[in-house]
C-alpha positions in Angstrom: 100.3 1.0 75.2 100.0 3.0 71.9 97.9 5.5 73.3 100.0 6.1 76.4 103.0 6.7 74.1 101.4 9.1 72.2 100.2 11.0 74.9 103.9 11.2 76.1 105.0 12.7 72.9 102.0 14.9 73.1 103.2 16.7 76.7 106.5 16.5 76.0 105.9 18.8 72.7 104.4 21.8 75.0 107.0 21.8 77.8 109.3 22.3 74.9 106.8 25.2 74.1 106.5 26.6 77.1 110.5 26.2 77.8 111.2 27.9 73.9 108.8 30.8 75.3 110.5 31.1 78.3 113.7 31.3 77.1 112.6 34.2 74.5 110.8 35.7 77.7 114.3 35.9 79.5 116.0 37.2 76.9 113.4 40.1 76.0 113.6 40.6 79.5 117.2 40.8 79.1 116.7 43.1 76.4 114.9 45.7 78.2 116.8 45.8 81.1 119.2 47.2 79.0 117.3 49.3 76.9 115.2 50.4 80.4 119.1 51.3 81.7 120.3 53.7 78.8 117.0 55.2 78.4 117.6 56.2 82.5 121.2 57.0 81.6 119.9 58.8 78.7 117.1 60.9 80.5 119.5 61.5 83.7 122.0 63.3 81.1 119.3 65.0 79.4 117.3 66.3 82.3 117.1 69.7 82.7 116.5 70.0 86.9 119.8 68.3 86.7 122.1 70.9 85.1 120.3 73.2 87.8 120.9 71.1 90.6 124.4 71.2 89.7 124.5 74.6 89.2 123.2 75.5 92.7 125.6 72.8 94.0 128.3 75.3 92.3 127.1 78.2 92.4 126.8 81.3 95.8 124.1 83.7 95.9 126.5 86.3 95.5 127.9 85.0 92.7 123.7 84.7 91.1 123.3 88.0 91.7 126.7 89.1 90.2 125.2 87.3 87.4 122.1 88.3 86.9 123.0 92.5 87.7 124.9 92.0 84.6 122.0 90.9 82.1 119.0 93.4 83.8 116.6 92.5 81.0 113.2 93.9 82.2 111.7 96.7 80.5 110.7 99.6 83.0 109.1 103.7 82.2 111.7 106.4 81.1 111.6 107.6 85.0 112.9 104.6 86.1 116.0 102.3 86.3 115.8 98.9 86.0 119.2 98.4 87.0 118.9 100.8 89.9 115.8 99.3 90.7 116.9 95.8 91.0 120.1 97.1 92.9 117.9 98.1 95.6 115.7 94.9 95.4 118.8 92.5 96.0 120.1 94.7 98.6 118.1 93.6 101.2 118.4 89.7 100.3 119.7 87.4 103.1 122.8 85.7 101.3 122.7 83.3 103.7 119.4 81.9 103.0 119.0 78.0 101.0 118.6 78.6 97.3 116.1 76.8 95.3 114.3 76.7 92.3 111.0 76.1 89.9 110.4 76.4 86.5 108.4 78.9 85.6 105.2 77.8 83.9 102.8 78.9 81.9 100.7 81.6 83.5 101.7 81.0 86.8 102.6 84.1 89.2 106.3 84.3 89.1 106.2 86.6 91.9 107.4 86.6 95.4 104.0 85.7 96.6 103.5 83.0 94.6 102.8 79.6 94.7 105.1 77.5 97.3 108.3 75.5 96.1 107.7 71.9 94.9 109.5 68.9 93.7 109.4 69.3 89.7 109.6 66.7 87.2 111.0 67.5 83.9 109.9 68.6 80.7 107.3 71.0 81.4 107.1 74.5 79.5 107.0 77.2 81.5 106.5 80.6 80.4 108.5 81.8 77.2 109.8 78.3 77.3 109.8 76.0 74.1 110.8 72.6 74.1 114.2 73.5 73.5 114.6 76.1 75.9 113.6 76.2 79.8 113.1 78.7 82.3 113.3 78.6 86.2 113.4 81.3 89.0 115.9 80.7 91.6 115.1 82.1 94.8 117.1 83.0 97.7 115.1 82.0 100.8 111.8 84.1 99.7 113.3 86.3 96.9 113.7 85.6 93.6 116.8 86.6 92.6 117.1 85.2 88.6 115.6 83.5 86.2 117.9 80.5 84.5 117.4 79.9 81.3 118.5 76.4 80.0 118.7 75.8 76.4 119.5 72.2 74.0 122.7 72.0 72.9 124.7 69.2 70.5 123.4 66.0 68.8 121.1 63.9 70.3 122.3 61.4 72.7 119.5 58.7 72.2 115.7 58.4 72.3 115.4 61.6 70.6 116.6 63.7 73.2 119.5 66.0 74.0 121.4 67.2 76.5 120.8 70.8 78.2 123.6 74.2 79.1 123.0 77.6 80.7 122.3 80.0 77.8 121.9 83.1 79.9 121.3 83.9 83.8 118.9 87.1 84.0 117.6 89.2 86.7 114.1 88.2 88.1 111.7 90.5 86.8 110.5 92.4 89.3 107.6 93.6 87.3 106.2 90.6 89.4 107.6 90.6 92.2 107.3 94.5 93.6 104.0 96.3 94.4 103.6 99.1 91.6 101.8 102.9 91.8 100.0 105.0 89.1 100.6 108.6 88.7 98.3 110.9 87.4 99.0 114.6 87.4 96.6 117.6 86.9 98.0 120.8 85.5 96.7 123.6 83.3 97.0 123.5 80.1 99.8 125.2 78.4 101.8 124.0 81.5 103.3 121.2 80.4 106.9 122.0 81.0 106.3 123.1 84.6 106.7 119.6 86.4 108.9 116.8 86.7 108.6 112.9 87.3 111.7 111.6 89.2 113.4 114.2 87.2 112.1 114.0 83.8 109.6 115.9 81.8 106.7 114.0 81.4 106.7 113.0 77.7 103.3 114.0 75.5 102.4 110.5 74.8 101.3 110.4 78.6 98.9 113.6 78.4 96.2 111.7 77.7 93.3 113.5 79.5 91.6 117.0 79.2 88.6 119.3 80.8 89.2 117.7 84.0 87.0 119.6 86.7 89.2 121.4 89.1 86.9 121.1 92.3 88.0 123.7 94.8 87.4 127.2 92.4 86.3 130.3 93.9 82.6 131.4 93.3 83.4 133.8 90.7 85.7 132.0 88.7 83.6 128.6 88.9 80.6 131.0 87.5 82.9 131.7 84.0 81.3 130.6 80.8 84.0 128.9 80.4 85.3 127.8 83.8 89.3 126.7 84.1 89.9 122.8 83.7 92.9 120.5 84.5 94.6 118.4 81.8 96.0 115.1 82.9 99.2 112.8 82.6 98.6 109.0 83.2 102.1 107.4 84.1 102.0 103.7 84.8 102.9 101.2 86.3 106.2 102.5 88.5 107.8 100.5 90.5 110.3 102.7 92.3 109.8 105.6 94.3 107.8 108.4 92.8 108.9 112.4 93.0 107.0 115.1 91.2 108.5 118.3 91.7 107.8 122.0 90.0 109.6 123.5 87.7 111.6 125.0 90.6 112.6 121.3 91.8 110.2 122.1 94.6 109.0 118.6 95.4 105.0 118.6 95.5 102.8 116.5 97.5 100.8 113.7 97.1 96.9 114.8 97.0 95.5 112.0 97.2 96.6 107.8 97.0 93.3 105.3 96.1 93.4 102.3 95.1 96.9 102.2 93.6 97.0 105.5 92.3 98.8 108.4 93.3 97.4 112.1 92.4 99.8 115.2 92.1 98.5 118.3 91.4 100.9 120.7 89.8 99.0 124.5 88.9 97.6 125.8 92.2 96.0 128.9 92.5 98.1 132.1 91.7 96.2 134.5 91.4 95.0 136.8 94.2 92.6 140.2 93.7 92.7 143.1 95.6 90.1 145.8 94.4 89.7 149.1 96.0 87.0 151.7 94.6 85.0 154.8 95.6 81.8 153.4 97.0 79.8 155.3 94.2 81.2 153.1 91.3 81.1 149.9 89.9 83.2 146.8 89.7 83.6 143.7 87.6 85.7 140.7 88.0 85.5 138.5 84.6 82.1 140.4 84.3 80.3 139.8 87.4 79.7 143.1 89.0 80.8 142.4 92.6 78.4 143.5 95.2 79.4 146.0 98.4 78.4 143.6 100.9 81.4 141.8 100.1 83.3 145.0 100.2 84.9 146.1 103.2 83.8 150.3 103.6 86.0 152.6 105.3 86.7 156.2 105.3 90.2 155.2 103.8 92.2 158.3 103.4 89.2 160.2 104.4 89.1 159.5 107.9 89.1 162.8 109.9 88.0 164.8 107.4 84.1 163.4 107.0 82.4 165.8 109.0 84.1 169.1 108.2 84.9 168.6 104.6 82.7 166.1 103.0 79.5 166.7 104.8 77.3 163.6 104.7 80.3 161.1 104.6 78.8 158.7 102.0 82.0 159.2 99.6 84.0 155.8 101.4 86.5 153.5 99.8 85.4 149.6 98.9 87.7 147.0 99.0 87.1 143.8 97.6 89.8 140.8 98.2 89.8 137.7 96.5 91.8 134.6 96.4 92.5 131.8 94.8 91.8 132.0 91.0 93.6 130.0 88.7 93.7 132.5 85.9 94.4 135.9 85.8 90.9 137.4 86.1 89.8 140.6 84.3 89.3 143.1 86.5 87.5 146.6 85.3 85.9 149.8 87.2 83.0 151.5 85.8 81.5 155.2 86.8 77.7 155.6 87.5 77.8 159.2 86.5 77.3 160.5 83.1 79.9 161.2 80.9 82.6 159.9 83.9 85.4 157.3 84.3 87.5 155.2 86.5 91.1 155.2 86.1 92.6 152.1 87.3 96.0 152.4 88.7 97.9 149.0 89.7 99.4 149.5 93.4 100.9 146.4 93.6 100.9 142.9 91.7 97.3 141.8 92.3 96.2 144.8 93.9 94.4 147.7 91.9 93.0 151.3 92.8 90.1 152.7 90.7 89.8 156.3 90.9 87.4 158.4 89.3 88.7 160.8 87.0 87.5 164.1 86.0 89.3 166.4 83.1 91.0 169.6 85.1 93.3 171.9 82.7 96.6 173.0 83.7 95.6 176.7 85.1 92.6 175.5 86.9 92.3 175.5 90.9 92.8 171.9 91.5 95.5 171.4 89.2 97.8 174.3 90.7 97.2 173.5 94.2 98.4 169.6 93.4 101.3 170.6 91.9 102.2 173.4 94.2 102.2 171.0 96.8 104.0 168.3 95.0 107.0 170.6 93.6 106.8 171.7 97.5 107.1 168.1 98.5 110.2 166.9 95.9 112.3 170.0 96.8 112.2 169.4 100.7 112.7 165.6 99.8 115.0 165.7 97.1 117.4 167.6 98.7 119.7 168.3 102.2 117.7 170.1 104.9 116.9 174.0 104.6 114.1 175.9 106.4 112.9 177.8 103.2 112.0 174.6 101.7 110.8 172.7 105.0 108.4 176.5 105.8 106.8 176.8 102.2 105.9 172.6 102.4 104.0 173.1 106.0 102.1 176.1 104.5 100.8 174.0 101.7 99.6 171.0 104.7 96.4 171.4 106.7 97.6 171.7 110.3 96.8 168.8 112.6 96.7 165.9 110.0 99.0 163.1 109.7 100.8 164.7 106.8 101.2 167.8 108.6 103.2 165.8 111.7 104.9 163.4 109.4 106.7 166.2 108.0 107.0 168.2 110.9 108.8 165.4 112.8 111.2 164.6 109.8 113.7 167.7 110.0 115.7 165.7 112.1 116.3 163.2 109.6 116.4 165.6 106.8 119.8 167.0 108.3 121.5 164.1 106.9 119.8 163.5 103.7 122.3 163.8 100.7 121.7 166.3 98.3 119.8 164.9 95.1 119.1 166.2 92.0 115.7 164.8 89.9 115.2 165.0 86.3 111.9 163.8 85.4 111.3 161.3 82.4 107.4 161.7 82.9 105.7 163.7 85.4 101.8 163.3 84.9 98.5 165.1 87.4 95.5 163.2 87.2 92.4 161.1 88.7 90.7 164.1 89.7 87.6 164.0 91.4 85.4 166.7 93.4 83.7 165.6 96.6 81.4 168.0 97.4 82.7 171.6 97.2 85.5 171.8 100.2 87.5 168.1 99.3 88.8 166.8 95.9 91.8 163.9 95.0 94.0 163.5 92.6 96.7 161.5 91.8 100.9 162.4 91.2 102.4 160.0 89.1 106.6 160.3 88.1 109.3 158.3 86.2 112.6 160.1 87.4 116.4 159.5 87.0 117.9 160.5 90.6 121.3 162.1 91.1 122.4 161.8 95.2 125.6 163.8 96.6 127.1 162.8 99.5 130.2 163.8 101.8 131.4 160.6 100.4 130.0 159.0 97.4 127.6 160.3 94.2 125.1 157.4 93.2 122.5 157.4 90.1 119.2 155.7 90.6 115.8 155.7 88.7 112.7 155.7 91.0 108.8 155.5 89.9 106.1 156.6 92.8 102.3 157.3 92.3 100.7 159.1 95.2 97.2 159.6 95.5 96.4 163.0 97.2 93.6 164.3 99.2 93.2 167.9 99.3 90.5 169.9 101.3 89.6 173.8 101.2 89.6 176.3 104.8 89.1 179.6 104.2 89.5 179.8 100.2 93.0 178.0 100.3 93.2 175.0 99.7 95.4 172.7 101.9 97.0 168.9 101.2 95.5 166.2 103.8 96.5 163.1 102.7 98.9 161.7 100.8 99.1 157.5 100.0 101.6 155.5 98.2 99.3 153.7 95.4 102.7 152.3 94.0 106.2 152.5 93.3 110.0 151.2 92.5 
């Protein structure tokens, strides 16, 4: 009886254990029910994807990118605007599309192409975020239009955590969002100002490259000592369209696009060489004596008068034309007989004469029947037809040449010519040259202020010619044959 009794008391002490734990059971239980429903209450007010949520509730694409145009924060090259840039971008944005959003996080590709939209739990740092300020990219359909950025704001609201505002709404950077080109541009040195980029002058910090190897030289120019090179401007990365254009605003083509990089070339070749020379002479180009196979031979203003009054015909004119150099070449003549020289006498810009030129005083034979002819020549020219003038010009002109018909056919004309009168500023005879005893040139060159009457006007002009002249000799008098404008203004 005893022992049942105390093994009564002895159970009823641990149900009133068991009952005691129980009860503080229920009531921790009790206690983090509630604690478990203000941490929720706390976290749902202190969750960032909620303030976006609520803002895409609230909130158009139109009214986004209204937003976001205004606070264009990405940092583009001098030849580019980023706010122009992203005007274009949004411009062809469906506003009808869903918007969405993600954060943006650490060293993920923000871009267009990116990774594919995902449910997002809170709290994680994206890029440039801090754990009081978030980031996310809200898209429009496939675009991203702007980058939110949330920051903390006011005391804490339990569990050590705060609640979250919009601190700014910027423009997605579309440094990763839109494919982007180098530029590189060749030019010569000293060139510097003769191009554009989208309208500015390439600025010296990109001129980064020099002695670039300009591949398509002509032979004699590649052959320098010190051959022509290209320097370079590196321009990168660009985003928007891309127009290099002369100093002219000529726009200039694209060479070549590899790999992401477009080439412009802005100096091309510009400089073109025309060389004509008696065939007995020599001629350099930047030193290279230049060989008459690659001359073109002809009788030049010879032809007709080989057989008769140059005998063996071996006294022809060599032209030499080359193109394509991209600086000015040096271009020099050079007699193979003792004691002579070449004159060289520009025609026209890139095109030169060389001459050779022997000494003849003012009495001597040659010299008075050049300037017989030529005082001949300006009084029928310079002034209104008369047959004294046009008779004592044909008697200085071989018969049957060009010259001879040329002036015989231009009475006609000569009838209505205004009267002009010629003072000469320079009058010069020179460049002559022998061939053989029966044939010599020479050359007429004259700076002159003209004076022209008319019936009904008097006008003032100044005119430069050179001429070269070929004269030939029949029956101990010598007569002009040729006559060839070597330049004039």
């Amino acid at each position: 009886m005893a022992e049942t009794e105390k093994k009564t008391k002895k159970g009823i002490a641990w149900w009133k254990v068991l009952l005691i734990w129980a009860g503080v059971l229920l009531v921790l239980g009790a206690v983090l029910c509630v604690v478990l429903y203000r941490f929720l209450d706390v976290y749902e007010q202190t969750r960032p994807e909620a303030v976006m949520e609520e803002m895409l509730a609230g909130t158009s694409t139109e009214d986004f990118l209204s937003m976001a145009k205004e606070n264009v924060n990405f940092e583009l090259t001098e030849f580019e605007s980023p706010q122009e840039l992203y005007e274009e971008y949004t411009e062809q944005i469906d506003t009808g599309k869903t918007l969405s959003y993600r954060i943006l996080r650490e060293g993920e590709n923000a871009g267009q192409n990116g990774p594919e939209l995902s449910d997002l739990t809170g709290g994680q740092a994206g890029a440039g975020s801090s754990d009081d300020e978030q980031i996310y990219i809200v898209r429009s359909g496939a675009y991203n239009i702007c980058n939110v950025r949330l920051e903390e704001y006011g005391d804490e609201v339990g569990f050590g955590r705060r609640k979250w505002r919009v601190a700014s709404v910027e423009a997605a950077d579309l440094r990763n969002i839109l494919p982007s080109v180098n530029v590189e541009i060749e030019y010569l040195p000293g060139e510097e100002n003769n191009f554009t980029l989208n309208g500015i002058t390439v600025p010296e910090k990109y001129r980064t490259e020099q002695g670039v190897e300009i591949p398509d030289l002509n032979e004699i120019e590649k052959n320098r000592e010190n051959p022509p090179t290209f320097d370079k401007a590196v321009i990168g990365p660009i985003y928007s369209d891309v127009v290099v254009a002369d100093a002219d605003g000529k726009v200039l083509p694209c060479e070549k696009e590899e790999d992401g990089v477009l080439l412009f070339v802005s100096s091309f070749p510009k400089y073109s060489i025309k060389v004509s020379s008696p065939e007995d002479s020599n001629v350099y180009i930047d030193d290279v004596k230049l060989s008459l196979k690659d001359a073109e031979l002809d009788d030049g203003l010879f032809e007709g008068l080989v057989d008769e009054y140059i005998g063996n015909g071996l006294y022809r004119t060599a032209t030499w034309d080359y193109k394509d150099f991209y600086e000015e070449p040096e271009v020099r003549g050079e007699s193979v007989y003792p004691d002579g020289h070449l004159s060289e006498i520009p025609k026209t810009e890139g095109e030169i004469c060389f001459l050779h030129d022997d000494p003849e005083p003012e009495d001597g034979e040659r010299y008075l029947a050049a300037k017989n002819f030529f005082e001949a020549y300006m009084n029928y020219s310079a002034y209104s037809y008369n047959g004294g003038s046009f008779s004592r010009l044909l008697s200085l002109i071989l018969p049957g040449t060009d010259l001879y018909n040329y002036v015989g056919s231009s009475r006609a004309a000569m009838i209505w010519a205004s009267a002009t009168k010629t003072e000469y500023k320079n009058l010069t005879y020179g460049n002559f040259h022998s061939i053989g005893d029966k044939c010599f040139v020479c050359t007429v060159s004259y700076d002159a202020d003209m004076t022209a009457n008319s019936w009904y006007e008097r006008y003032s002009y100044e005119l430069k010619n050179s001429y070269e002249l070929v004269f030939v000799k029949k029956n101990d008098v010598w007569y002009a044959a040729k006559m060839s404008v070597l330049s004039g203004e």
